[in-house]
N, C-alpha and C positions, 0 to 999 in steps of 0.2 A: 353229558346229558344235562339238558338245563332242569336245574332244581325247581321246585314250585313255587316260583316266583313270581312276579309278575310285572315285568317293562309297562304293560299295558296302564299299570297303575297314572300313570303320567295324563293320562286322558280323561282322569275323573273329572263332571261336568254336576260338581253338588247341585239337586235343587232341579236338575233337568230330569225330569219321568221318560221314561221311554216306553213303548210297548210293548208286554213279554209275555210270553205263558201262553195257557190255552192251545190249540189243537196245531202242532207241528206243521202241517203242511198249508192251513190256514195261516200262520207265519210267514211260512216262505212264501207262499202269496202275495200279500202285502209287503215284504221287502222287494219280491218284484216291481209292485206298482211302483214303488217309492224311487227302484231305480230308473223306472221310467221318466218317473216325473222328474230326476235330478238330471235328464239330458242323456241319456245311455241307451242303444238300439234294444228294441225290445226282442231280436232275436239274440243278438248278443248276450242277452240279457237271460231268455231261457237257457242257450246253451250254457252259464254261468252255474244257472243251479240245477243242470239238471241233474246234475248224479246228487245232491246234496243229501246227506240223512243225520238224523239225532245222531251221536256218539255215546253211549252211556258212561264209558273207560273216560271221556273226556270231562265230564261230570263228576267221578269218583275223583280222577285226580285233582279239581278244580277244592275237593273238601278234605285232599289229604295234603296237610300241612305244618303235622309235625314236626318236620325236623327242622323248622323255624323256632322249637321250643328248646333246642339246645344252647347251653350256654355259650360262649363266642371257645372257651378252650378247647371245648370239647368238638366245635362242629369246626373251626378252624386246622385241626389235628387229624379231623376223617376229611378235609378237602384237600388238605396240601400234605401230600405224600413227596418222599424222597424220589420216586420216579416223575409227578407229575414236576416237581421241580426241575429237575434234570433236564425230561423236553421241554419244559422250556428256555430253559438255556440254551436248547440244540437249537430249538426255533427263530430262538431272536438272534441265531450265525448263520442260519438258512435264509430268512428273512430277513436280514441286515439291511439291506440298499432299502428295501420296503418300508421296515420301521421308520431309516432317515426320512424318507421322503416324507411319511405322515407327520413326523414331529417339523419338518421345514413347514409344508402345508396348512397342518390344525394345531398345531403345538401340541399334543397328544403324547405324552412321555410311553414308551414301549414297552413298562412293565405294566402300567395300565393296560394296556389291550390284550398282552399275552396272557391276564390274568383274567380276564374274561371269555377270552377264546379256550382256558383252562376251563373254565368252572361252566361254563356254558354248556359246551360239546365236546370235551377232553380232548379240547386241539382239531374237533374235528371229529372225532371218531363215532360221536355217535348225536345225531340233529334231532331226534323225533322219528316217531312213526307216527303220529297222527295224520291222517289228511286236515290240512290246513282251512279248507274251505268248511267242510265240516265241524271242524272245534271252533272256528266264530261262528258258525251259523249256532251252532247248539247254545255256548253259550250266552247269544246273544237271545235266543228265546228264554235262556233261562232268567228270572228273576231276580236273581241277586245282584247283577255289576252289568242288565245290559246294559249303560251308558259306556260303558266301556270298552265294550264290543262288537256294537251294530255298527260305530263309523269304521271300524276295521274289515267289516266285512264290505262296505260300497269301496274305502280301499284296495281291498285284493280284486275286486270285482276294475278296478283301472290298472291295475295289474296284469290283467287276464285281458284285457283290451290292448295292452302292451308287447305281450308277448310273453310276459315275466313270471309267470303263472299259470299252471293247467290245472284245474279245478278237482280231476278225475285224480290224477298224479302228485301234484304236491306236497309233500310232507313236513313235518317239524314237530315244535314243542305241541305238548296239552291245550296251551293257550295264545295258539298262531302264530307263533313266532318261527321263524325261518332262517336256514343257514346255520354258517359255522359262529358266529357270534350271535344268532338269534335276532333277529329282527323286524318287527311287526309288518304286515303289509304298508301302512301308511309312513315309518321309517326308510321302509324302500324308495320309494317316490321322492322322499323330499331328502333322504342322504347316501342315495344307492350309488357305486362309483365302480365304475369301470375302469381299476386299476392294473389289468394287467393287457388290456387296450384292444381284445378281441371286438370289441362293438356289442356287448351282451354284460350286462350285472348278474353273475353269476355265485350267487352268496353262499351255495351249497358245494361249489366245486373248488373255488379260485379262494386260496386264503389271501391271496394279495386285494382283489375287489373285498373279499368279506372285513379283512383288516383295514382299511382303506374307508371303508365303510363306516364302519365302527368310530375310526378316526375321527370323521366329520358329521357324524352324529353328536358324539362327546361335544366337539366345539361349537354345535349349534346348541348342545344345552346349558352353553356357559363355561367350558372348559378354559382358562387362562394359562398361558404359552409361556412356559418358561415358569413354572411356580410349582412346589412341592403339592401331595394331597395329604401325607399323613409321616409323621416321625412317632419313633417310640420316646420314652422318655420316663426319666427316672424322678421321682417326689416325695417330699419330707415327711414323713413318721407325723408331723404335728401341724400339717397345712389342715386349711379351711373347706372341706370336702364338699363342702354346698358351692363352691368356687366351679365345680366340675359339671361337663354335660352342657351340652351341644346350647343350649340357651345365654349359654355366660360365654366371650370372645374379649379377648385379653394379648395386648402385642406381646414380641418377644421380650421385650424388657422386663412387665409387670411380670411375667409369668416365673421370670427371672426374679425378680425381689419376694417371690414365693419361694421361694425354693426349688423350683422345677427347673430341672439339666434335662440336655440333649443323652440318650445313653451313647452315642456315636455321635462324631461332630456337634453341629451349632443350632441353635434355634435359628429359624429362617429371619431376619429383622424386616421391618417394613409390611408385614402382613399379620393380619388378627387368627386367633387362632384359639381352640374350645380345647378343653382337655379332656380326655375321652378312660372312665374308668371301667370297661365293660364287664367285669365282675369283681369290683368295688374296690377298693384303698388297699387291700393287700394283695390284687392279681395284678397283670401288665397296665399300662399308662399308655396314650398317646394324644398328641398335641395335632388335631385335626385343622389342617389350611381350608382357605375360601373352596377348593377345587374338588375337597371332601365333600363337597354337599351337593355338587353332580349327581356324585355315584347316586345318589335319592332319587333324580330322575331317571336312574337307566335301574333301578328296584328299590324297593321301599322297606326290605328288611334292613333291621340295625345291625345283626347280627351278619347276614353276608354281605352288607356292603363294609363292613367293617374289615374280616375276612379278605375280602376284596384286593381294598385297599394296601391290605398289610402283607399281601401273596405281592400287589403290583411290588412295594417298596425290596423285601425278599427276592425278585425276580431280578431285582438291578443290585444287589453286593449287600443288602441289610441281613443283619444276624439273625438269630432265630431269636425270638422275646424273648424277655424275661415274666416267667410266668406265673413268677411267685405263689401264692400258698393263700388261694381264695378262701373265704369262708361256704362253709357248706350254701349253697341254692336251694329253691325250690320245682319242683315236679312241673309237669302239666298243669294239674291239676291243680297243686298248690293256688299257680299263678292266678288262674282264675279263679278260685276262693280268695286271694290279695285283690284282684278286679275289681268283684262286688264290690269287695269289704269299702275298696276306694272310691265305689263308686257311691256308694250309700254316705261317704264323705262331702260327696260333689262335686268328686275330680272328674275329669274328663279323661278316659281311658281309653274309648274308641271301643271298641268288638271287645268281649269276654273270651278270650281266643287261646288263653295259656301261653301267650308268645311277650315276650316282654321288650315293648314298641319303645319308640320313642316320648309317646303320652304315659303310657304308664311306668318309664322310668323317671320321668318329671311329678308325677303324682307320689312315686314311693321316695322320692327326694323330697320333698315337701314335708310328706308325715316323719320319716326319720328327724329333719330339723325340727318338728312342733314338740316332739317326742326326746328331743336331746342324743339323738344317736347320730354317728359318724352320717353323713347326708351325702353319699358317695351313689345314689341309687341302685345300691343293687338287695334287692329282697333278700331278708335271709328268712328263717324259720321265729327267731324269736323279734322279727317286727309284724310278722304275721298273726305272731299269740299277742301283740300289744294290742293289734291294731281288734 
């Protein structure tokens, strides 16, 4: 099941207003006209929306996002279970000649993808019930992110001109994403691959086309062939904690004259690389490659791409972390009382959301250093009473 997340994030167009709200079928209206104007048969074009309706369910899930508030131990430990790792080890001997061929092809390493096809749709098991056409259409009338949604909807709409799409039938995520690895209409179009050569992109049926897919998407958002994304790695009691988090990139060597070891094998040499403390100086450590900052294009949480990441490495022979012995976190709630608090500072934190981003792990690194405390970014309770 894909988590609430959002691929779609990649298409944000700051600064661009869109049109939204007001009377639903008044809506679908005007995205008629507009796909007239952009060159589309205007019967095609009703038969497109005719079945279309509001989705309420798509709306609710779009505001339930909770469990983006979980810490990376906690929501890493409910994602990767001892069974989902298992199949995917079955997967990637099932799928073997397939994997070669994506990593010959996009350079695409095959626990990256089995670890998306994990977290996505449990390998497949389960895509969405939403109608597709329906959850752009709604939330692209809704107000909050249509920039992010009405070009998906003239997407599936040349989708549905294709063949690849039936407006009536379709199904998937909350937020129109389709298939065994999830993938937006306008993803289809521009990385759909017919990998197992019946003459049809088949991304709900065929894990070969869905993997294959997935493959050449990765490498079109910058994916580099042949280069690690993420190592764990072990660090000194008395390093420099403001050194850490995704803004500071450091080769293997410096990392090395810090104190930071490989917990297995070698730091990668030749390539820059962040040090990643997701719940601060005393939990697990890793050393994020250029290939890490992908994952951001294909979702925007720190938290599951991090996950991710560390399920891809696990899924090829990596140990289980070392999870060491975090300091207590804060709530929801908390987070967003840290928010304001930061944001009344002047930092830039992005949404009040109780999810702890990338902005406002750079903001609680900031205050810890002004403040003399370990600057590892992770909130605890008594930076919260300082602040």
């Amino acid at each position: 099941m894909r988590l609430p997340l959002l691929a779609a994030l990649m298409f944000t167009l700051p600064g661009v207003a869109m049109a939204c709200g007001g009377s639903f079928s008044g809506f679908v209206t005007d995205l008629k006209a507009e796909a007239v104007r952009k060159g589309h048969d205007r019967g095609t074009v009703d038969q497109f929306f005719a079945s279309v309706r509001q989705d309420q369910a798509v709306l609710k899930a779009d505001r339930a996002q909770g469990v983006f508030q979980r810490p990376f131990l906690d929501f890493s430990q409910r994602l990767i279970s001892a069974d989902r790792l298992k199949r995917g080890q079955t997967n990637a001997r099932t799928y073997d000649a397939v994997f070669d061929q994506i990593e010959r092809r996009y350079g695409v390493s095959r626990g990256v993808l089995l670890a998306f096809w994990a977290f996505e749709t449990d390998y497949g098991g389960f895509q969405g019930d939403f109608n597709t056409v329906n959850a752009l259409v709604t939330l692209s009338h809704d107000c909050r992110r249509p920039e992010l949604f009405r070009p998906q909807v003239f997407a599936a709409l040349e989708l549905f001109e294709q063949g690849g799409l039936d407006p009536r039938t379709t199904t998937g995520a909350w937020a129109g994403e389709i298939g065994m690895v999830q993938m937006l209409p306008r993803d289809i179009i521009e990385n759909g691959v017919d990998g197992d050569g019946d003459g049809k992109v088949s991304l709900k049926t065929s894990p070969t086309d869905a993997l294959m897919s997935g493959g050449k998407m990765l490498q079109s958002l910058g994916w580099r062939a042949g280069e690690p994304w993420l190592q764990e790695v072990t660090v000194p009691a008395t390093m420099d904690w403001s050194q850490s988090g995704l803004r500071t990139q450091k080769t293997a060597a410096q990392w090395e004259a810090l104190g930071v070891r490989a917990r297995t094998g070698s730091l990668t040499r030749g390539l820059q690389a962040s040090l990643l403390l997701p719940q601060g100086h005393k939990g697990p450590a890793f050393l994020a490659y250029p290939n890490f900052r992908v994952y951001f294009e294909w979702n925007q949480s720190f938290t599951y791409v991090l996950t991710a990441a560390y399920f891809g490495t696990r899924l090829e022979g990596a140990p289980v972390y070392d999870a060491g012995s975090p300091d207590p976190g804060l709530s929801g709630a908390q987070i967003k009382e840290l928010q304001r608090k930061l944001q009344a500072r002047g930092h830039d934190v992005g949404k009040v959301d109780g999810i702890l981003g990338a902005r406002s792990r750079a903001a609680v690194q900031a205050e810890q250093k002004r403040l003399g405390l370990p600057a590892d970014a992770w909130p605890t309770p008594a930076l919260l009473s300082r602040l």
